[in-house]
C-alpha positions as protocol buffer text, in pm:
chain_id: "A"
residue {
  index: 1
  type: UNK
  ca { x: 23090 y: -940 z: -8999 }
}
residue {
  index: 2
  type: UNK
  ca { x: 22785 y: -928 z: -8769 }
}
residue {
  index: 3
  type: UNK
  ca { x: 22506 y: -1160 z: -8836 }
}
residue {
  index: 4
  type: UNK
  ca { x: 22187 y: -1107 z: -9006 }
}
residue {
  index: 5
  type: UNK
  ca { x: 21894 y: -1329 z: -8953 }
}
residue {
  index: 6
  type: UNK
  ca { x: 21631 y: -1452 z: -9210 }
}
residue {
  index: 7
  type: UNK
  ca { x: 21284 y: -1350 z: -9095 }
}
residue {
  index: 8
  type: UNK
  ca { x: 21235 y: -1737 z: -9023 }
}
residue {
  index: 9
  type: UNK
  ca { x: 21546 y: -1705 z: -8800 }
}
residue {
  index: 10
  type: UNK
  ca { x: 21445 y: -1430 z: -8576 }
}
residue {
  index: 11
  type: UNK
  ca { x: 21090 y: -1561 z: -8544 }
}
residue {
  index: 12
  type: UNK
  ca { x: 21249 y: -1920 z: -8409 }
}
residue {
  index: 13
  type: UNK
  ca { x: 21462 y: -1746 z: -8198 }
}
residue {
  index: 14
  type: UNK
  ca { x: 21174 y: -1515 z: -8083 }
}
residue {
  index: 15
  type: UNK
  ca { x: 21015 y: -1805 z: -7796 }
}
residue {
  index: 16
  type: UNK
  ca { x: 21330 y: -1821 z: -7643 }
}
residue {
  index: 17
  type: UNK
  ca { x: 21367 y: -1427 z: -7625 }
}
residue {
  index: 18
  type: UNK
  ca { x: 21048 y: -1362 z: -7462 }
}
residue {
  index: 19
  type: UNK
  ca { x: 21147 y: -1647 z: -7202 }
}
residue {
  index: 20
  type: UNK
  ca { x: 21447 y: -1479 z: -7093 }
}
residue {
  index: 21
  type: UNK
  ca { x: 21306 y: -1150 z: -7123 }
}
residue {
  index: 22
  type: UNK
  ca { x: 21072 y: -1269 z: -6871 }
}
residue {
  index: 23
  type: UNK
  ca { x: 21345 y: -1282 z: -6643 }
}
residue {
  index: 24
  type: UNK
  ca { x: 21474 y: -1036 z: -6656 }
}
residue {
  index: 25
  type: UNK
  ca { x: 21158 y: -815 z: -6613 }
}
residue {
  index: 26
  type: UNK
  ca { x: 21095 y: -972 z: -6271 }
}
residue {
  index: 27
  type: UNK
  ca { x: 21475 y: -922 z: -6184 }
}
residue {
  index: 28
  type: UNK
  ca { x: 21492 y: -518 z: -6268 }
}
residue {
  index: 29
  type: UNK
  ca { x: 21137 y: -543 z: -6056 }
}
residue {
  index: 30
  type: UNK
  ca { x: 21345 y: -700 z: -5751 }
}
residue {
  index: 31
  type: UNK
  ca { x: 21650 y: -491 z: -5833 }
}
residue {
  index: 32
  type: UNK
  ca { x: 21459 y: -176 z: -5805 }
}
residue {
  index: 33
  type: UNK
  ca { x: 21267 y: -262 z: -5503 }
}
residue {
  index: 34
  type: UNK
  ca { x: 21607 y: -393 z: -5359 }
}
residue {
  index: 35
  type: UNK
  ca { x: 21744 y: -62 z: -5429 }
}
residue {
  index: 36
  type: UNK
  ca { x: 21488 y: 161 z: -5321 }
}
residue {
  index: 37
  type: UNK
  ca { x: 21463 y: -38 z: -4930 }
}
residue {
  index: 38
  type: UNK
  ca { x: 21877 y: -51 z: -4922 }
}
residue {
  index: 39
  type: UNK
  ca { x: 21895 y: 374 z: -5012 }
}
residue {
  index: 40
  type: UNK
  ca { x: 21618 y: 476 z: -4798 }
}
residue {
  index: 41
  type: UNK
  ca { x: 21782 y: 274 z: -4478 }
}
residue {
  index: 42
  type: UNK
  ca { x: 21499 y: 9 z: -4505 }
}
residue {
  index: 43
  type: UNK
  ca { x: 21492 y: -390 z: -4607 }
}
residue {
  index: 44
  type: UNK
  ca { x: 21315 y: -584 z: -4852 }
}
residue {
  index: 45
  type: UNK
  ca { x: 21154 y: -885 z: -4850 }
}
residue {
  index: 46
  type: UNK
  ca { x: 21372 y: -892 z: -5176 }
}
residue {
  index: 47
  type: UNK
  ca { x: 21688 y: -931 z: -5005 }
}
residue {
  index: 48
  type: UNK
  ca { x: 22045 y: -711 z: -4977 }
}
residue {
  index: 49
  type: UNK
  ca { x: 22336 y: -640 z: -5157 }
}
residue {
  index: 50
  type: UNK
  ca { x: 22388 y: -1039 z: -5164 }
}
residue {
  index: 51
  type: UNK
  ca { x: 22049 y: -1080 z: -5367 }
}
residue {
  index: 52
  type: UNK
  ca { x: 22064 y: -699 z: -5567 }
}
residue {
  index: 53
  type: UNK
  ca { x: 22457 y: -856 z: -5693 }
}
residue {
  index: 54
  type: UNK
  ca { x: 22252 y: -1221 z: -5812 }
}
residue {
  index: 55
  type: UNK
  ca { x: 22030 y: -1023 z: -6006 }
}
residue {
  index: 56
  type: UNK
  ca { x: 22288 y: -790 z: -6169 }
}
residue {
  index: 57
  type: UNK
  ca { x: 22470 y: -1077 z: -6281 }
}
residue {
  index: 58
  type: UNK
  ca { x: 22168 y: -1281 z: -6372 }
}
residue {
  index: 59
  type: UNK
  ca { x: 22073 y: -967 z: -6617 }
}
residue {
  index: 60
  type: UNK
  ca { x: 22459 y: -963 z: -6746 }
}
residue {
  index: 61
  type: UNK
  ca { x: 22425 y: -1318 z: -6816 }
}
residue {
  index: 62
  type: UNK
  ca { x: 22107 y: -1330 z: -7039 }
}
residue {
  index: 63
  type: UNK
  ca { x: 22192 y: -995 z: -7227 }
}
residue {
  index: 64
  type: UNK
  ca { x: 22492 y: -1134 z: -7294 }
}
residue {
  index: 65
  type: UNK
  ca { x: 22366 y: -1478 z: -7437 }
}
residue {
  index: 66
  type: UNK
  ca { x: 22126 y: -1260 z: -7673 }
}
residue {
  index: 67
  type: UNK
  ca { x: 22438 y: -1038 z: -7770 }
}
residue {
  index: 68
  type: UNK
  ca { x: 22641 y: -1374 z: -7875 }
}
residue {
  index: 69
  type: UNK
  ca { x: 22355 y: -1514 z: -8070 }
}
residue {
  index: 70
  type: UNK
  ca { x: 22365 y: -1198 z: -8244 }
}
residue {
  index: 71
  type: UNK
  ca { x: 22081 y: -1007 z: -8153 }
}
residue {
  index: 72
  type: UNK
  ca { x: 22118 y: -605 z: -8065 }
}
residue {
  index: 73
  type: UNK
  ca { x: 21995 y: -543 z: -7706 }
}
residue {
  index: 74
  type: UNK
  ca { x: 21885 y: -193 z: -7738 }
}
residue {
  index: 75
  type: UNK
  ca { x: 21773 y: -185 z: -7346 }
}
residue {
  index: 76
  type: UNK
  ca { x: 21609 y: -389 z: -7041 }
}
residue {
  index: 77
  type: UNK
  ca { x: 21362 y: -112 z: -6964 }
}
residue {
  index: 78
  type: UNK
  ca { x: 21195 y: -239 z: -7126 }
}
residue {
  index: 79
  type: UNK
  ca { x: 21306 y: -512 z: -7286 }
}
residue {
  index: 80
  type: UNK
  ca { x: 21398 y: -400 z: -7648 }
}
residue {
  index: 81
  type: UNK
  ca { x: 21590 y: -626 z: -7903 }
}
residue {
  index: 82
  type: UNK
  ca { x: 21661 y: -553 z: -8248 }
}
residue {
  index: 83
  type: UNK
  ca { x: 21752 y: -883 z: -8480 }
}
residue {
  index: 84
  type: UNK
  ca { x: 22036 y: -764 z: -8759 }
}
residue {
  index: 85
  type: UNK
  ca { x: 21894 y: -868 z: -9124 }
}
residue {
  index: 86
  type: UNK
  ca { x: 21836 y: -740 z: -9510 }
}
residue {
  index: 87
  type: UNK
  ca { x: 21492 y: -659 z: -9621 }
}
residue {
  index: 88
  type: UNK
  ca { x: 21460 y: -618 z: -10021 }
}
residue {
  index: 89
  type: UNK
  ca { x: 21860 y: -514 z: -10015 }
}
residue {
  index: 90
  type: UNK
  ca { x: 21823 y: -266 z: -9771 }
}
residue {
  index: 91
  type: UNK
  ca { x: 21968 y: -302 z: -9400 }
}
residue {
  index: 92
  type: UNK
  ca { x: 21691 y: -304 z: -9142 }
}
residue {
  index: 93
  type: UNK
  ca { x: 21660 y: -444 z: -8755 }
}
residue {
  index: 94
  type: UNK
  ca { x: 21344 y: -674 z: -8723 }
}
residue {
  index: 95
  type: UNK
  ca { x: 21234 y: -500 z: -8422 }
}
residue {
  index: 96
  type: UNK
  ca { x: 21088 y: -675 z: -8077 }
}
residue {
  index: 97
  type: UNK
  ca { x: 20972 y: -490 z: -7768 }
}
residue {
  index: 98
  type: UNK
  ca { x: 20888 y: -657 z: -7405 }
}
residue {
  index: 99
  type: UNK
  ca { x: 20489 y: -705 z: -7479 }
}
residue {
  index: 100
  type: UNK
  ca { x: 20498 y: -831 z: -7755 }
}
residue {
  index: 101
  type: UNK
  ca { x: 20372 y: -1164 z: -7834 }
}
residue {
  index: 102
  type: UNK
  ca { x: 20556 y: -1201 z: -8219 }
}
residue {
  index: 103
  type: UNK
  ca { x: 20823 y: -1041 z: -8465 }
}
residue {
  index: 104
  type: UNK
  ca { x: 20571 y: -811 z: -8647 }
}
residue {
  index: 105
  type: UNK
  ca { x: 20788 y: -497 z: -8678 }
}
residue {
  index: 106
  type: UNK
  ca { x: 21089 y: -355 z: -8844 }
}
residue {
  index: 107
  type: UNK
  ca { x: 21309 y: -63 z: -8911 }
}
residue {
  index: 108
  type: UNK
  ca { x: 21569 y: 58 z: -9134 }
}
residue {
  index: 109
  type: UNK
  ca { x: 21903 y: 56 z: -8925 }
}
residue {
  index: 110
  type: UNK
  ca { x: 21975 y: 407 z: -8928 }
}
residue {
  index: 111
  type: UNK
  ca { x: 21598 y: 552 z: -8869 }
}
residue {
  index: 112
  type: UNK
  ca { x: 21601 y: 329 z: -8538 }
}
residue {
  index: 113
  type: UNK
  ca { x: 21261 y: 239 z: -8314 }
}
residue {
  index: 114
  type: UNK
  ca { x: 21117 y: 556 z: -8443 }
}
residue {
  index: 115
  type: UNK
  ca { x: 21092 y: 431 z: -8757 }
}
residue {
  index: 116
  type: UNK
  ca { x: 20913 y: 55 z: -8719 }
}
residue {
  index: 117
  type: UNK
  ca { x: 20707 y: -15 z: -8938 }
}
residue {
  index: 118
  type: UNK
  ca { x: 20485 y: -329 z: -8932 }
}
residue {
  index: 119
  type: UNK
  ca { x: 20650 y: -664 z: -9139 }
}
């Protein structure tokens, strides 16, 4: 069975989110600059396929961590995580976005992100 967090849990785990999310905005930033020099025959300042590889992996890494914590990584661009948990019986996904300074949102699992609604 797939975990489901207490409010309390999500909202401790939230600090630690936004850190890594961090990340990983300023490595799709690199990635696409990276990408953009190496198909238009230029360089970056960025690096090569040596660096654009780092950063892949880097990515993996983190989204990977959140996935074996539990939390739902719905996408890096941006940064969208959805925490598994039970609101007054009913299955929902306590809802972060990149931006976002706190867990303040929700939705019920099968309306997805268009249907947050504020905790």
């Amino acid at each position: 069975m797939d975990r489901l967090f207490t409010l309390d849990e999500a909202r401790a785990l939230l600090p630690g989110v936004i850190h890594d999310a961090a990340e990983v905005i300023a490595a799709r930033a690199d990635l696409a600059e990276i990408d953009f020099a190496r198909r238009s025959g230029g360089r970056s300042e960025r690096g090569g396929l040596p660096e654009l590889k780092g950063l892949q992996a880097r990515i993996e890494e983190i989204v990977s961590g959140w996935s074996e914590q539990g939390i739902e990584v719905k996408g890096i661009a941006p940064v969208l995580v959805d925490f598994p948990a039970v609101l007054d019986g009913v299955s929902v996904r306590l809802c972060w976005i990149e931006g976002e300074r706190e867990l303040g949102w929700y939705h019920r699992t099968e309306l997805g992100f268009a249907g947050r609604r504020p905790l």
